[in-house]
C-alpha positions as CSV (number, residue, x, y, z in Angstrom):
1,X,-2.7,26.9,-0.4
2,X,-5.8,28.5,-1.5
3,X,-9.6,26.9,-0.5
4,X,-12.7,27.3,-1.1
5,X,-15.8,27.7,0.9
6,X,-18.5,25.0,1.5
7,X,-21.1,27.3,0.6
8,X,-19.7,27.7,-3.2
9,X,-19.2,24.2,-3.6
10,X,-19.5,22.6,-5.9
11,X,-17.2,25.2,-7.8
12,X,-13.6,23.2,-8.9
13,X,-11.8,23.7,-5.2
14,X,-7.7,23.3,-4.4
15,X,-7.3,20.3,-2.6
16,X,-5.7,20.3,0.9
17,X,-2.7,18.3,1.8
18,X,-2.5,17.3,5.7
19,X,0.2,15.6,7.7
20,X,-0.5,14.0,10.7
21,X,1.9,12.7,13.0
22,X,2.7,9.0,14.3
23,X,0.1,7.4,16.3
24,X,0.3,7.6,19.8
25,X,1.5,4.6,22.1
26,X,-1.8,4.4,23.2
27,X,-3.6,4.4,20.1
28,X,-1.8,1.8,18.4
29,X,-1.5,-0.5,21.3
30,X,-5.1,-0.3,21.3
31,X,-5.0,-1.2,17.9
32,X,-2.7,-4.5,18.2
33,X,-4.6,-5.9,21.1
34,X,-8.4,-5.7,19.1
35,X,-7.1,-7.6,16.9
36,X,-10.1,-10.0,16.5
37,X,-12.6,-7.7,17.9
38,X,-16.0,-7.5,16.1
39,X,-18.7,-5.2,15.6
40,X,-19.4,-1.7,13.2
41,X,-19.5,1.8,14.6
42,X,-22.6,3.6,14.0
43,X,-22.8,5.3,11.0
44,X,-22.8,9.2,11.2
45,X,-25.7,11.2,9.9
46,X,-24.9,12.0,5.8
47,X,-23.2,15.7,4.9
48,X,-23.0,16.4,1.6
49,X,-20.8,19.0,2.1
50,X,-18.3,17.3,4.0
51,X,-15.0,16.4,2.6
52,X,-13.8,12.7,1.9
53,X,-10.5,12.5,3.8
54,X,-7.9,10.0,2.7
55,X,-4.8,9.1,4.7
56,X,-1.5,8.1,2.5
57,X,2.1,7.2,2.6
58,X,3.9,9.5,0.4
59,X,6.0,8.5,-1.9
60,X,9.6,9.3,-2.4
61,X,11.3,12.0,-0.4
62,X,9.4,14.6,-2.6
63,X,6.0,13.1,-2.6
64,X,4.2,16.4,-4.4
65,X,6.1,14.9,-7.6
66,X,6.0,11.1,-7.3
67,X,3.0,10.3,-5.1
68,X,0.3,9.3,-7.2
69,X,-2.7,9.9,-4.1
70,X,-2.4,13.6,-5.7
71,X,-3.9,12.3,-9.0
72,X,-6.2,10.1,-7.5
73,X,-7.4,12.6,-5.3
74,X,-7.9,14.8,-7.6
75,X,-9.9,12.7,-10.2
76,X,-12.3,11.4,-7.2
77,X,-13.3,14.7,-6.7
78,X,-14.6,15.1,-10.1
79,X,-16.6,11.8,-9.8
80,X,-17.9,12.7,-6.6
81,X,-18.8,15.7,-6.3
82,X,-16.9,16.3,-3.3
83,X,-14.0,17.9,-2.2
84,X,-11.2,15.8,-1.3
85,X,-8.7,16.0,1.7
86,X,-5.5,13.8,1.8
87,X,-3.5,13.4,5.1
88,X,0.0,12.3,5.0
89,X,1.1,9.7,7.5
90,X,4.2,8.1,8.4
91,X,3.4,4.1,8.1
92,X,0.8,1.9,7.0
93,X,-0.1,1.1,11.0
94,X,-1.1,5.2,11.1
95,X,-2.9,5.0,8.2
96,X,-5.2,2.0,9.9
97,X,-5.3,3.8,13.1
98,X,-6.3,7.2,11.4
99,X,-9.4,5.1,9.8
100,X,-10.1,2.8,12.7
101,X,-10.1,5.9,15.2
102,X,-12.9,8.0,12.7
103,X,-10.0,10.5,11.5
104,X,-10.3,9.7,7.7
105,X,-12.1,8.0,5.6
106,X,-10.6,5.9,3.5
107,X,-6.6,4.5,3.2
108,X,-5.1,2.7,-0.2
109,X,-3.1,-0.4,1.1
110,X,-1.3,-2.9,-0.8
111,X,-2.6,-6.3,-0.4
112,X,-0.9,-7.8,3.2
113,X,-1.7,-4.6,4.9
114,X,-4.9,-4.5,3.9
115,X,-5.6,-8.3,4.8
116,X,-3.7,-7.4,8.6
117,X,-6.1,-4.3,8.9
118,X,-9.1,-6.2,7.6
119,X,-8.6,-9.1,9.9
120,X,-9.0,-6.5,12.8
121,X,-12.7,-6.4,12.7
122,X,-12.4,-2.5,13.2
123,X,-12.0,-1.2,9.6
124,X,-14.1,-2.0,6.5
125,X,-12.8,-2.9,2.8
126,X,-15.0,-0.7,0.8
127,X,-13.2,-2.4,-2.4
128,X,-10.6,-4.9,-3.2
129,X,-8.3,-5.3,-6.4
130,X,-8.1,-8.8,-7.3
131,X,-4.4,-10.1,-8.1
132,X,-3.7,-10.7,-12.0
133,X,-1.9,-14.2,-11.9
134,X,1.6,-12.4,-12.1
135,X,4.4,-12.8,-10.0
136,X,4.5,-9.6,-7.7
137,X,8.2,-9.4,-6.5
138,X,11.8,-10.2,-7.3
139,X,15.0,-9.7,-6.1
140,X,17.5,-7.2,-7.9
141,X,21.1,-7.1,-8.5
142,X,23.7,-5.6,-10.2
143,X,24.5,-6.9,-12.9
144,X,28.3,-8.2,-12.2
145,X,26.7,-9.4,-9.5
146,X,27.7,-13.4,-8.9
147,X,23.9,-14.3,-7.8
148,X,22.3,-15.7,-10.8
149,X,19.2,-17.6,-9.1
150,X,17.5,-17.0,-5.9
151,X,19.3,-20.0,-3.9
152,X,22.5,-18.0,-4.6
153,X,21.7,-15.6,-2.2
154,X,21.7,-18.2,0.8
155,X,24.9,-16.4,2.8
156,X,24.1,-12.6,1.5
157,X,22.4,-9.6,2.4
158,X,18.8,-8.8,1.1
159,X,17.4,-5.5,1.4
160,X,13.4,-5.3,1.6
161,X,11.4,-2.4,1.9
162,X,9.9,-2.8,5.6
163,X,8.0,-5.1,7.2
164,X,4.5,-3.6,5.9
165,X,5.0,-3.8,2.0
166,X,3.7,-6.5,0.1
167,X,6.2,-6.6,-2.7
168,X,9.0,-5.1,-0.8
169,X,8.7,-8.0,2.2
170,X,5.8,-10.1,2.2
171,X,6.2,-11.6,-1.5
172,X,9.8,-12.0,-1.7
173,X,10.4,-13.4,1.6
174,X,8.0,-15.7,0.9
175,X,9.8,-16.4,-2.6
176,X,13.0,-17.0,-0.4
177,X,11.0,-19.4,1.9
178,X,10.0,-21.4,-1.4
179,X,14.0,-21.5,-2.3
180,X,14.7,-23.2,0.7
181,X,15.9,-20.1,2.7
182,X,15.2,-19.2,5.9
183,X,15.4,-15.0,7.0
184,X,18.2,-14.8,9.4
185,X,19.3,-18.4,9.0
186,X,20.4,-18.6,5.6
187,X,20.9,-14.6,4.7
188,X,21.1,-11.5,6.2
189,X,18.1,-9.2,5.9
190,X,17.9,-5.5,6.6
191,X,15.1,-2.9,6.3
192,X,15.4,0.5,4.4
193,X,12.5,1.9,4.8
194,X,10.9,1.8,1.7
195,X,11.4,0.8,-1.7
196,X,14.3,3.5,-2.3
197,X,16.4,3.3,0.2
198,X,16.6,-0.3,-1.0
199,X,17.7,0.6,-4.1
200,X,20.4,3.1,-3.1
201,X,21.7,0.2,-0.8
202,X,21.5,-1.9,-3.6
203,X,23.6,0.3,-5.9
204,X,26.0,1.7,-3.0
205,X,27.2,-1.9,-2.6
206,X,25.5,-2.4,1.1
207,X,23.8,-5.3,0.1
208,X,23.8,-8.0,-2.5
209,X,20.5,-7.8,-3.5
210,X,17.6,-5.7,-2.9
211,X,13.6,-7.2,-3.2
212,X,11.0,-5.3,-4.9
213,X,8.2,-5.1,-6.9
214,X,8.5,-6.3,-10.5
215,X,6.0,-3.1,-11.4
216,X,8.6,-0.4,-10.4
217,X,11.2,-2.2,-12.0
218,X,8.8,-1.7,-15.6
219,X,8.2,1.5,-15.0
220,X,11.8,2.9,-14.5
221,X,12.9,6.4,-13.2
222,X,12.0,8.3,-10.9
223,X,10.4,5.0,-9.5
224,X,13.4,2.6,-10.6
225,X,16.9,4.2,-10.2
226,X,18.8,1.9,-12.4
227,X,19.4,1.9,-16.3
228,X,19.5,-1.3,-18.7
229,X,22.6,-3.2,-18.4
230,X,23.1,-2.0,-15.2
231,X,20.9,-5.0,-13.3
232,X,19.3,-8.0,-13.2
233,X,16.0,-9.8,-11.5
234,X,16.4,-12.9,-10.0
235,X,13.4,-14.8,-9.3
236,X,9.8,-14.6,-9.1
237,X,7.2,-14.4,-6.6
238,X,4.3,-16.1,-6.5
239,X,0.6,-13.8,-7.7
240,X,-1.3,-12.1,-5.3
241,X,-5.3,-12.8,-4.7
242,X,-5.6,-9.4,-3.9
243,X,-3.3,-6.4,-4.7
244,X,-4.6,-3.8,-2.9
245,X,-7.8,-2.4,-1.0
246,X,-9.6,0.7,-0.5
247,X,-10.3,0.6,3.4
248,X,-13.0,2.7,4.6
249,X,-13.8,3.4,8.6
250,X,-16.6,1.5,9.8
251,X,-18.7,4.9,11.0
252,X,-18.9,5.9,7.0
253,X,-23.1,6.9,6.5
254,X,-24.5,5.1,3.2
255,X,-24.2,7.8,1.0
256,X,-20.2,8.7,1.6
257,X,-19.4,4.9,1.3
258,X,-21.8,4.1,-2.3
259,X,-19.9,7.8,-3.3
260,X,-16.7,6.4,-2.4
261,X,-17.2,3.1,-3.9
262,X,-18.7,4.6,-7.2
263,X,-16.1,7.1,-7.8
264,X,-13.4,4.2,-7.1
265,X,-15.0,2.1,-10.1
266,X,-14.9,5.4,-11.9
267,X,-11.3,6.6,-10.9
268,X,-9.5,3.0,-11.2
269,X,-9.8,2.4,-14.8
270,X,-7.6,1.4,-17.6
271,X,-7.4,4.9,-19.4
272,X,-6.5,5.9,-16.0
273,X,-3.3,3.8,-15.5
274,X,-0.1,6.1,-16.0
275,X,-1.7,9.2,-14.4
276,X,-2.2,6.7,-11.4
277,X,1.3,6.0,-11.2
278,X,2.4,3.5,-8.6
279,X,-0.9,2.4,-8.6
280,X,-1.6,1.9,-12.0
281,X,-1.6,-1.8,-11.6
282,X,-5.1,-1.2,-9.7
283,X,-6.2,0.5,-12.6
284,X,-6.7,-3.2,-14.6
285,X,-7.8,-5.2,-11.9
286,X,-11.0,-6.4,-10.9
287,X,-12.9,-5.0,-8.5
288,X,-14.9,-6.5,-5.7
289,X,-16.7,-3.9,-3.5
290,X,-17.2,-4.9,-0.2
291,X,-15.3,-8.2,-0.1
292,X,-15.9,-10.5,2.4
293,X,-13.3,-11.5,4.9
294,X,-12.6,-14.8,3.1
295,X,-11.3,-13.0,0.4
296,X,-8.2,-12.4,2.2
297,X,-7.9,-15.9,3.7
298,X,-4.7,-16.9,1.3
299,X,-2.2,-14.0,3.4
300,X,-2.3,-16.1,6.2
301,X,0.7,-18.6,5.3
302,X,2.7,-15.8,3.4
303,X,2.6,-13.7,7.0
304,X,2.7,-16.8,8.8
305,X,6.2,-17.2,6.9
306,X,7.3,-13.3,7.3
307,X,6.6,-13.5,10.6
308,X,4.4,-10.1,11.0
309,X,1.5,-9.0,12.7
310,X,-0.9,-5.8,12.7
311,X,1.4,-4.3,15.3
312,X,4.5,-4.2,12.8
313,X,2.9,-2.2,9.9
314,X,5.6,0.2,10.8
């Protein structure tokens, strides 16, 4: 991987691609037990120079080909100015951590994670996407499948993405909830870890259904495995109020956070949408930089109903 010096910047430089282990023991049980602590860190004298560091999940098991942070990075460093670092991590409670404990920047989380991490007092959202009033999840089958509605699924086993994702967990359980079943009382839920290991379960008949996001489902291979004719969705989740967040450690000095939020408004636009791939639906939303707290207030039930906390953004 080839770099460039500070001192030619700001010359066009190669951005560098980081991967930083899981969390320590420490470090996230830290995390879990502040939940509701208070206060911002000091903000660290501005650098121009200094790179904006993002931590990400990849996506897919070759993320240099599906994992849209690449084209996001890459188009923030053009609005900023600044050269732009992205650190691969291995869950959504590692990407909170890195921020919380001043080793990035900024993360991109879906809308529960971000309202879990928000709620901790120890990170900041620098901008929100508002929901768009569509549902967010449903639950796929194959199509001889016999399940045609979502209470056919009381007695059978649902995949969902992991306890972290909004459309993969939060959303559908919650859909579920709404039918009148109950997770581990009226069907069988397992965990794939992730949105494609769903989806092979799904097709190599380990499960009857498999919850995900009504996005990947419109926007078909490499994201959505499955051809016409070959499944069906059944149900639909409620909207979100928020989709996602860009969260930002609480340390940031003035001039990296108005950069950040300015190239965001700049990056996250229509015209934008399919080089931003899996987060294309960002690209249409409405922004709200620096959202209050209350913003996020309407999670509460949904995790209330999944039954997760901070500590299982795993």
């Amino acid at each position: 991987m080839f770099s460039e010096s500070r001192n030619s910047f700001p010359r066009k430089v190669i951005m560098r691609r980081y991967t930083l282990p899981a969390v320590g023991l420490l470090g996230v049980a830290a995390l879990a037990l502040t939940g509701c602590s208070g206060g911002s860190a000091e903000a660290a004298p501005s650098d121009p120079d200094a790179p904006i560091t993002i931590a990400t999940l990849p996506v897919g098991e070759d993320p240099t080909a599906e994992n849209p942070i690449e084209a996001f990075a890459d188009m923030l460093e053009k609005e900023t100015g600044r050269k732009v670092e992205v650190t691969d991590v291995p869950d959504y409670l590692s990407v909170v951590e890195a921020i919380r404990s001043d080793h990035v920047d900024i993360g991109i989380m879906s809308g529960f994670p971000s309202a879990l991490a928000v709620n901790t007092g120890e990170v900041d959202a620098l901008v929100a996407f508002k929901g768009d009033g569509k549902p967010v999840s449903t639950c796929v089958v194959l199509d001889d499948s016999p399940v045609q509605k979502v209470e056919d699924l009381k007695g059978k086993t649902v995949a969902f993405a992991d306890q972290a994702s909004s459309s993969g967990y939060f959303m559908p359980v919650y859909m579920l909830h709404e039918a009148g079943l109950e997770r581990d009382e009226d069907y069988e839920a397992i965990f794939a870890g992730g949105h494609e290991g769903s989806f092979a379960a799904l097709a190599q008949g380990q499960v009857d259904a498999a919850c995900t996001a009504v996005m990947l489902t419109e926007l078909g291979k490499p994201m959505f495995p499955f051809e016409d004719g070959e499944w069906r969705a059944v149900g639909e989740s409620p909207s979100m109020a928020v989709q996602g967040a860009v969260l930002g450690r609480q340390s940031l000095d003035d001039d990296t956070r108005a950069a950040i939020e300015k190239g965001i408004a700049a990056v996250f636009t229509p015209e934008n949408a399919e080089q931003l791939g899996a987060f294309g639906s960002f690209a249409a939303a409405e922004q709200v930089v620096e959202p209050q707290k209350d913003l996020f207030a309407s999670f509460a039930e949904i995790a209330s109903v999944a039954g997760v906390e901070l500590k299982d953004l795993k």
